[in-house]
Structure formats: structure tokens, C-alpha cells
C-alpha positions as CSV (number, residue, x, y, z in Angstrom):
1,X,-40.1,-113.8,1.9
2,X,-41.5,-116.5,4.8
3,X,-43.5,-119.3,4.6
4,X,-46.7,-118.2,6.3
5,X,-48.8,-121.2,7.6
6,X,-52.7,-121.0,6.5
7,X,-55.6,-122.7,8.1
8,X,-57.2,-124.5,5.9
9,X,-59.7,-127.7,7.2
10,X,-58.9,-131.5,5.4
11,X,-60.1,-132.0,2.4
12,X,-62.8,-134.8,1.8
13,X,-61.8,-137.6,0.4
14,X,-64.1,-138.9,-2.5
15,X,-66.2,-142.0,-1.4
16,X,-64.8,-145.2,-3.0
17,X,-67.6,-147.2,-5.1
18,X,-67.6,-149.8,-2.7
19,X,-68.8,-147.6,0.2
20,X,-71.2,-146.0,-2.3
21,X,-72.7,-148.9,-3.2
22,X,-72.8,-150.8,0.3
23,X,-74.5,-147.4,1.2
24,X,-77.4,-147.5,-1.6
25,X,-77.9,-151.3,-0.8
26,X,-78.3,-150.8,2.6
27,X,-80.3,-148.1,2.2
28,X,-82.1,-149.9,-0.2
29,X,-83.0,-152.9,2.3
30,X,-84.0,-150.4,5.1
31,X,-86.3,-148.2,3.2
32,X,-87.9,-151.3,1.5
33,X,-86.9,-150.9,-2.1
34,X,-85.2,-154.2,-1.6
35,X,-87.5,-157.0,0.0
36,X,-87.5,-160.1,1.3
37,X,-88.6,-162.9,-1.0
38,X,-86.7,-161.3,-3.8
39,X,-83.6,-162.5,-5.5
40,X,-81.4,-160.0,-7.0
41,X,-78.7,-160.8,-9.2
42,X,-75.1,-159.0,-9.0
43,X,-74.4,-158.8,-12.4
44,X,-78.2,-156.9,-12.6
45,X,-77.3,-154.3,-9.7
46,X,-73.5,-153.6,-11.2
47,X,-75.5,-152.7,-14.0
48,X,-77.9,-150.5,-12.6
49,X,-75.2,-148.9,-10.7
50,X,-73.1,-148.3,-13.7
51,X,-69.7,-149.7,-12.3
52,X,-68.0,-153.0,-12.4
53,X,-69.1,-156.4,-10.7
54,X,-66.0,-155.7,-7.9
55,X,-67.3,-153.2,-5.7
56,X,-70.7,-154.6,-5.8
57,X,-69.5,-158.0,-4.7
58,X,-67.3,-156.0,-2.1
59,X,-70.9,-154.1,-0.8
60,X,-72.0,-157.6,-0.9
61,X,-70.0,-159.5,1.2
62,X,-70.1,-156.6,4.2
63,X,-73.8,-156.4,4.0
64,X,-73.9,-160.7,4.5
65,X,-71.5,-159.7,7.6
66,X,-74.1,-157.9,9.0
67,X,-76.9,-160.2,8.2
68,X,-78.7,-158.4,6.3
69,X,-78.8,-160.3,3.2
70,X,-77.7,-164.0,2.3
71,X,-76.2,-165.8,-0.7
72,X,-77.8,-167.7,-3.0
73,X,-74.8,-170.1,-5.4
74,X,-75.4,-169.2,-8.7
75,X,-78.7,-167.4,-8.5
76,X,-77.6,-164.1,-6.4
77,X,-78.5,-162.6,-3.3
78,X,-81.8,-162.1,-1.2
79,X,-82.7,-159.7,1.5
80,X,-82.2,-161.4,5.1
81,X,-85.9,-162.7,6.1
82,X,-86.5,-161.9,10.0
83,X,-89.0,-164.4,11.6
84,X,-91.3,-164.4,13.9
85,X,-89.0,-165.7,16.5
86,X,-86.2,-163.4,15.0
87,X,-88.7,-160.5,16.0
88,X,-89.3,-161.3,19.7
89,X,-85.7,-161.7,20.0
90,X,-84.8,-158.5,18.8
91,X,-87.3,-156.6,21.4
92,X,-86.0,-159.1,23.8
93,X,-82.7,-157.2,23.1
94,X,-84.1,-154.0,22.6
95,X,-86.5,-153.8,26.1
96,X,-83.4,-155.2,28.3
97,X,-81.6,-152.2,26.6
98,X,-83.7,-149.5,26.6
99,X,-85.5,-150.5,30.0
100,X,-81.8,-150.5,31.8
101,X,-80.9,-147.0,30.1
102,X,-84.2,-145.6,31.1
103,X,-84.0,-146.2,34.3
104,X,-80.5,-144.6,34.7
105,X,-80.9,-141.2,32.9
106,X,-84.6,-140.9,34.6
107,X,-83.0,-138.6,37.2
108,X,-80.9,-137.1,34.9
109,X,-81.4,-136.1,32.0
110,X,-80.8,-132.4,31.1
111,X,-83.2,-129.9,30.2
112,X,-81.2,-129.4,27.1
113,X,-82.1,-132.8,26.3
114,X,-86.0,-133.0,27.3
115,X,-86.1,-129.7,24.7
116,X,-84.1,-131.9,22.0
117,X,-86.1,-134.9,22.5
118,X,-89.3,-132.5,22.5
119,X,-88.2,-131.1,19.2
120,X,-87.7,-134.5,17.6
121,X,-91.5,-135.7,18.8
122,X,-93.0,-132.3,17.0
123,X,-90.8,-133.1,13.5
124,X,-92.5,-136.5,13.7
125,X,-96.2,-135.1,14.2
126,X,-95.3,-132.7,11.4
127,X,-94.3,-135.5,8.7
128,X,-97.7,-137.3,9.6
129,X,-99.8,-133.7,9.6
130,X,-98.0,-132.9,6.1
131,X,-96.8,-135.0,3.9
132,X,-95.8,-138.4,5.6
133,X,-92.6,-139.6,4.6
134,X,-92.4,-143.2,6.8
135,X,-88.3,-143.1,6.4
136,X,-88.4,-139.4,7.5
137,X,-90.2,-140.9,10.5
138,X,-88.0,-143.8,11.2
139,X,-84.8,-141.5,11.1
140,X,-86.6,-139.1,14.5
141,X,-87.5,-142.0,16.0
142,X,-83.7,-143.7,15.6
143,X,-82.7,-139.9,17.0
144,X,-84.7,-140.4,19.8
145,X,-84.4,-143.4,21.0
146,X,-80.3,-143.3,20.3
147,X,-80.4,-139.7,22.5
148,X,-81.9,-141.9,25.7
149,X,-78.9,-144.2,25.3
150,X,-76.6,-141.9,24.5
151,X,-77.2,-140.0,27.6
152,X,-76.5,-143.3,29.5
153,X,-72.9,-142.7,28.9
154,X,-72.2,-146.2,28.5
155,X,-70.2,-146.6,25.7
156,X,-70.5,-150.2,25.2
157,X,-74.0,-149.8,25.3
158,X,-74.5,-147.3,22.9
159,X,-72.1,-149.6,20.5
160,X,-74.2,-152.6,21.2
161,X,-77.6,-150.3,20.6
162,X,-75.9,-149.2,17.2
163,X,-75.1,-152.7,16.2
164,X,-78.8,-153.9,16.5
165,X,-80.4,-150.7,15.2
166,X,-80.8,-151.4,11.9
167,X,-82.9,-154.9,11.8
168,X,-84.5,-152.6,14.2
169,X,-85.5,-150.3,11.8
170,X,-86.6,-153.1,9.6
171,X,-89.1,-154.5,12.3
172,X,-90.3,-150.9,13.2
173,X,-91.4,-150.1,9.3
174,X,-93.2,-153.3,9.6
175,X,-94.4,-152.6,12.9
176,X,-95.6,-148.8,11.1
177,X,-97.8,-150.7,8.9
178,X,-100.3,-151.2,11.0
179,X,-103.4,-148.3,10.5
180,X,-102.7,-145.6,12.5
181,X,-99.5,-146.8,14.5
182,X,-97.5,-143.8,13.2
183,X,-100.3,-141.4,15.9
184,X,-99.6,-144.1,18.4
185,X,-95.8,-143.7,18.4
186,X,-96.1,-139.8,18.6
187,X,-98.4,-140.6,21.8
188,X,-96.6,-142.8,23.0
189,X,-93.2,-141.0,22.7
190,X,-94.5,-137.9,24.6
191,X,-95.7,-139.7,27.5
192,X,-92.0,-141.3,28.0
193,X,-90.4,-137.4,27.5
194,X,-93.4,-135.7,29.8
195,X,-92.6,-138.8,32.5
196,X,-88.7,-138.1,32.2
197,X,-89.9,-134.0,32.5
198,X,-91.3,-134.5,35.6
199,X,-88.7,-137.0,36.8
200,X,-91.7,-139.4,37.8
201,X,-89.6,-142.9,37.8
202,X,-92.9,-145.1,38.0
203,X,-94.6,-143.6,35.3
204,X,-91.1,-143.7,33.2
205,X,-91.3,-146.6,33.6
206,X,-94.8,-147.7,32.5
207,X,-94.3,-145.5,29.2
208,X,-91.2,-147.2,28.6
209,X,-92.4,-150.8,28.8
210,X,-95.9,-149.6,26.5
211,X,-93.9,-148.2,23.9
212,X,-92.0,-151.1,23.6
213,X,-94.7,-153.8,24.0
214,X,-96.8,-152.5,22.0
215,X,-94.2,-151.9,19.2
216,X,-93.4,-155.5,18.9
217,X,-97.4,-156.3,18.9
218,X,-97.5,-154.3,15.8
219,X,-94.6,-155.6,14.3
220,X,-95.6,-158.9,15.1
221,X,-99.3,-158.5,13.7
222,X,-98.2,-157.4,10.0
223,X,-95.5,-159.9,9.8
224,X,-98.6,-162.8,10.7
225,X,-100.5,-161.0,8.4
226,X,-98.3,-161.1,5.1
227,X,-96.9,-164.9,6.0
């Protein structure tokens, strides 16, 4: 008899409770389950996790290195509080970013990708015409903007874009607060995709720079509103 050699794909390796619980935390902070203003103690979330202190703590400390939350000595942990200054900063970022990338894939982007962008824009109008889930939304509109960048095919870019993206996320929930912002977004996100369609670089650009102004208007009015 010979040793035959089989095919068989890697199997996946069981997530550690650190990575579990860094995932529901963060999750937790982006969805809104965990807010700003609260302290939350670690003890209290081992707990409701069912596991030790340790991987909590380890969850902890990498969520701090992203800035997402902050230490309190001997009370806990709170969610990182973003500013009104820490807001025009971020679309600061985010415009220089996306305005740049625009502007390079406007002659060339594939049709492939005007249909996947397309596709992503009708899922959004569906979760507002059915039942709305805002998260739902906020996950097609990180697949759409991350497709522009991605088809940039600068790599550093798309790291930096990735690195930013989720206190970007936090703004735009607040930013989807505001009455009827959600139609606005689905508006304003087919008027970027019909200007890339027709390859009309002015109007690109115009669609572009509304998007993003007036997301940071909105995002700027509730976080005045609820000081």
C-alpha cells in the first residue's frame, strides 16, 4: 500500500477569548451598546462574558491602542468621547482622502464596479424601505466607500482609510441621527456612482465634496444637540 496525498483545506483555528471579547467590545462601541459618558467596570463585563478578568483586560488594553476607549484608575473604563474638534478633524482626514481617490479612479473605474457599487446603494434603500437596521446601513456604506479606495490601488491609502474607519463609523451613526439623513445618503450616494457612470469629472467632483460636507453638518448638528 501507498501513501496517497488528499486535499483537504486548513482547518480553522478556534478564536481565543481575547479576540472574542475585543470583537464584542468593539462591536459594542460601534453599534452604540456601549456609550460615551458611561463607565464600565472590568470585573462587570468578565462577568457578563462568562470568562476570567485576563482576556478582558487583554481586549482592553488593544481597544485603548486604538483610542477607542480610555482608563479610568480604580473605577474602569469609558467609551473614547469624540469632540467637536475631534469631528472636523476626522472629515478633514476623510475629504483629503476620499477627494484624492475620487479624482484618480473617475476615469476608471470598471463597469464591474459601477454594477457593485450600484448593488450596494439598492441594499441600503431596501433596509430603509423594510425594516431599517442603522448598523445594516453603516456596514454598505463602509462597502462603498472602502470599494472607491480600494480601486485607487494605493495600498497605503487604503491602510490609512482602514485605520480611521472606525471613529468614522462612530461620527456617521451620529451623523444618521438627524431626521431623514439615512434618504439623504442613498441620494447622495447615487449621484457620486451616476457621475462616475458617465465619467463626468466636474460633477464627480461636486457629489463628492456634498456627500462629505454635508455628512459632517449632520454629524456636527446632533453632537451640538446632545452636549
Amino acid at each position: 500500500m501507498k501513501n496517497v496525498s488528499v486535499d483537504f483545506n486548513p482547518l480553522p483555528r478556534p478564536k481565543s477569548l481575547n479576540d472574542m471579547a475585543y470583537q464584542s467590545l468593539k462591536g459594542g462601541i460601534l453599534t452604540g451598546k456601549l456609550t460615551a459618558g458611561e463607565v464600565y467596570s472590568e470585573l462587570e463585563l468578565a462577568r457578563k462574558f462568562g470568562i476570567s478578568r485576563t482576556p478582558v483586560r487583554e481586549a482592553l488594553l488593544r481597544l485603548s491602542a486604538e483610542n477607542l476607549i480610555v482608563f479610568h484608575p480604580r473605577k474602569g473604563m469609558s467609551v473614547n468621547y469624540f469632540n467637536k474638534e475631534d469631528i472636523e478633524n476626522l472629515f478633514e482626514l476623510r475629504k483629503a482622502i476620499e477627494e484624492a481617490t475620487i479624482n484618480k479612479i473617475a476615469m476608471n473605474l470598471s463597469e464591474e464596479q459601477i454594477r457593485t457599487a450600484k448593488r450596494i446603494i439598492a441594499e441600503q434603500e431596501n433596509f430603509i424601505k423594510n425594516d431599517y437596521d442603522e448598523n445594516l446601513f453603516l456596514e454598505m456604506d463602509r462597502r462603498l466607500h472602502l470599494l472607491f479606495i480600494e480601486a485607487s490601488g494605493n495600498r497605503f491609502v487604503v491602510r490609512t482609510y482602514n485605520s480611521i474607519r472606525d471613529y468614522m463609523t462612530i461620527s456617521a451613526k451620529k451623523a444618521l441621527m438627524k431626521k431623514g439623513r439615512a434618504h439623504e445618503v442613498v441620494r447622495e450616494h447615487k449621484a457620486i456612482v451616476e457621475a462616475l457612470s458617465k465619467r463626468n469629472g466636474k460633477r464627480i467632483k461636486e457629489a463628492i465634496k456634498k456627500h462629505l460636507v454635508n455628512s459632517k453638518l449632520a454629524a456636527l448638528e446632533y453632537h451640538i444637540e446632545n452636549l
